[in-house]
C-alpha positions, 0 to 999 in steps of 0.5 A, a space after each residue: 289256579 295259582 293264588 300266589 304268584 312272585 315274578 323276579 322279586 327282590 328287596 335290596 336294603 342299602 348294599 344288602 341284598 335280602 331278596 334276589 330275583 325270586 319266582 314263585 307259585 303256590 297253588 289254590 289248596 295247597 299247604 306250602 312250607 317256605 323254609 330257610 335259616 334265619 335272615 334268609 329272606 323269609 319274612 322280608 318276601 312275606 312283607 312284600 307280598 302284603 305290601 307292608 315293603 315295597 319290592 324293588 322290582 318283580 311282580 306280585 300277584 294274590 288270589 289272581 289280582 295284582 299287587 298292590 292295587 288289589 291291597 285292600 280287597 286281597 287283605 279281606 280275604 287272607 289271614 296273616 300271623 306275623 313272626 313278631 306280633 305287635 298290637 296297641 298294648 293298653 287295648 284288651 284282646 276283645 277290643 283287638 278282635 272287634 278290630 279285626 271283625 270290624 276290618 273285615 265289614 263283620 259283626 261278632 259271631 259269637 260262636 265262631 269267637 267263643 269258639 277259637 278262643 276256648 280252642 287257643 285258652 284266650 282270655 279276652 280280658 286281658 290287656 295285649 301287653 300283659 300277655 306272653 309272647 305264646 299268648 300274644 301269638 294266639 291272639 294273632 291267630 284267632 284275628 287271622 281266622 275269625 274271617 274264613 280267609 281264602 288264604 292264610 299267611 302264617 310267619 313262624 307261627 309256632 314261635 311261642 306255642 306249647 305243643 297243645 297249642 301247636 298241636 291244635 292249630 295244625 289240626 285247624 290249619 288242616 281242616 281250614 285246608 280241607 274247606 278249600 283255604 291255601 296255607 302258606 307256612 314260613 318256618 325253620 322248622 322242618 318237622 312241622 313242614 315235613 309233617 303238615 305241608 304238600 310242597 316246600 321252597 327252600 331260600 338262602 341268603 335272599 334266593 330261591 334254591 329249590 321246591 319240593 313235592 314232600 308227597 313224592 319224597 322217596 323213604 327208600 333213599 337212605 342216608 349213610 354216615 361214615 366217620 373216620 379218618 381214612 373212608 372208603 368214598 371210592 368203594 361205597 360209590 362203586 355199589 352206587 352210593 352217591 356221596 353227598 357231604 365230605 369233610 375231613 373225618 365224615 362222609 355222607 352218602 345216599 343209597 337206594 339199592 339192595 340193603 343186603 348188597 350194603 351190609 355185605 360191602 360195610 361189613 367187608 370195610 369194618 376197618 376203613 372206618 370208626 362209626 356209621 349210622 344209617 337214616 332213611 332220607 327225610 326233609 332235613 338231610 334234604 335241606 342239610 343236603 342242598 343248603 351244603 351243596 349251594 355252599 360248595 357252589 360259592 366256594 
């Protein structure tokens, strides 16, 4: 059951367009990465679905029920981290947590407190705007989690984090996930989402570009890199190497045929080129691919 669901969304501010007519589902229990470069789109859509923007056209659903009329019975239920957060700086971080709790009809559980704050160092005392950026951003997250949200939204969550600290909230996103919660991840990182995530989007300048399984990526493609002034496209096509960037100088190409075949032919073509380097494909070269490949289409 799709517990996300856009249909033909989009967002215009004035003359820009900064989402267009996106259609998207993300499935119960999924841990599903929603990438792209900065200003592609990613937080705007995330702003929609939340109703904190109102879309210009397009529909919304969360956990089955529409958007917005649904609000405040869907917002009980999700946990949010927001890329840049903000809360009332002269209040302590305990008082902000008793918001939280008091939002989402809770007494304290102590334990599940003392609990996520010992595993994110949060010191309770302290006012919010005396905090780090790192610190204020785990204070966000412990509010988003102290409810057991069925759906956990998360905005460059990491921004900020050490990588103790965003080693152990991947750990509990992860064990969150095995309790039955879907986490949807925005982030330009592509490691984590590589590492962490099932499924991926990909986004460019407000549009949806593609969605990936990442459990079917295939290792066996690798990526070759040719760097010269003259390469020999046409002879690395021949044993079945597709070529997927060219420029002046450098070539790259995807092959996932017999490597003896491609030793034998590179080492034929020493001559034809200056450098090369051989990768297995992962998410990257991927997003690298299809981002260079959408700016071919528009030239």
């Amino acid at each position: 059951m799709p517990v996300i669901e856009l249909d033909h969304v989009s967002k215009s501010f004035g003359k820009f367009i900064a989402v267009k007519d996106l259609s998207l589902q993300v499935e119960k229990g999924a841990f599903f990465g929603f990438i792209g470069p900065n200003g592609a789109g990613k937080s705007t859509t995330i702003h929609m679905l939340l109703d904190f923007i109102k879309r210009d056209g397009g529909s919304i659903r969360l956990l089955g029920m529409e958007m917005p009329s649904a609000n405040v019975e869907v917002k009980k239920r999700i946990g949010y981290v927001p890329g840049d957060v903000r809360f009332y700086p002269q209040l302590r971080v305990e008082d902000i947590i008793q918001c939280s709790l008091d939002f989402h009809g809770l007494k304290e559980n102590q334990t599940e407190t003392a609990g996520l704050c010992e595993i994110f160092q949060v010191d309770r005392r302290k006012k919010f705007g005396d905090l780090s950026l790192g610190n204020k951003k785990k204070v966000a997250i412990v509010c988003a989690l102290l409810h057991n949200p069925e759906l956990l939204i998360l905005d460059e969550p990491t921004n900020g984090l050490d990588p103790l600290m965003h080693a152990r909230l991947f750990r509990l996103l992860k064990e969150k996930q095995g309790q039955g919660a879907t986490v949807f991840l925005s982030s330009h990182n592509l490691k984590e989402v590589e590492d962490y995530c099932s499924k991926a989007a990909f986004i460019k300048d407000g549009r949806l570009i593609g969605v990936e399984d990442l459990t079917k990526v295939n290792k066996k493609f690798k990526v070759i890199i040719l760097k010269g002034p003259s390469l020999p496209v046409d002879r690395m096509a021949a044993i079945g190497a597709k070529c997927i960037f060219e420029k002046e100088g450098e070539a790259r190409f995807l092959y996932e045929k017999d490597l003896a075949k491609l030793f034998s032919v590179l080492s034929e073509m020493t001559h034809e080129f200056e450098d090369v380097a051989i990768t297995n494909r992962d998410l990257e070269e991927q997003f690298m691919s299809m981002y260079e490949n959408q700016e071919g289409n528009r030239l």
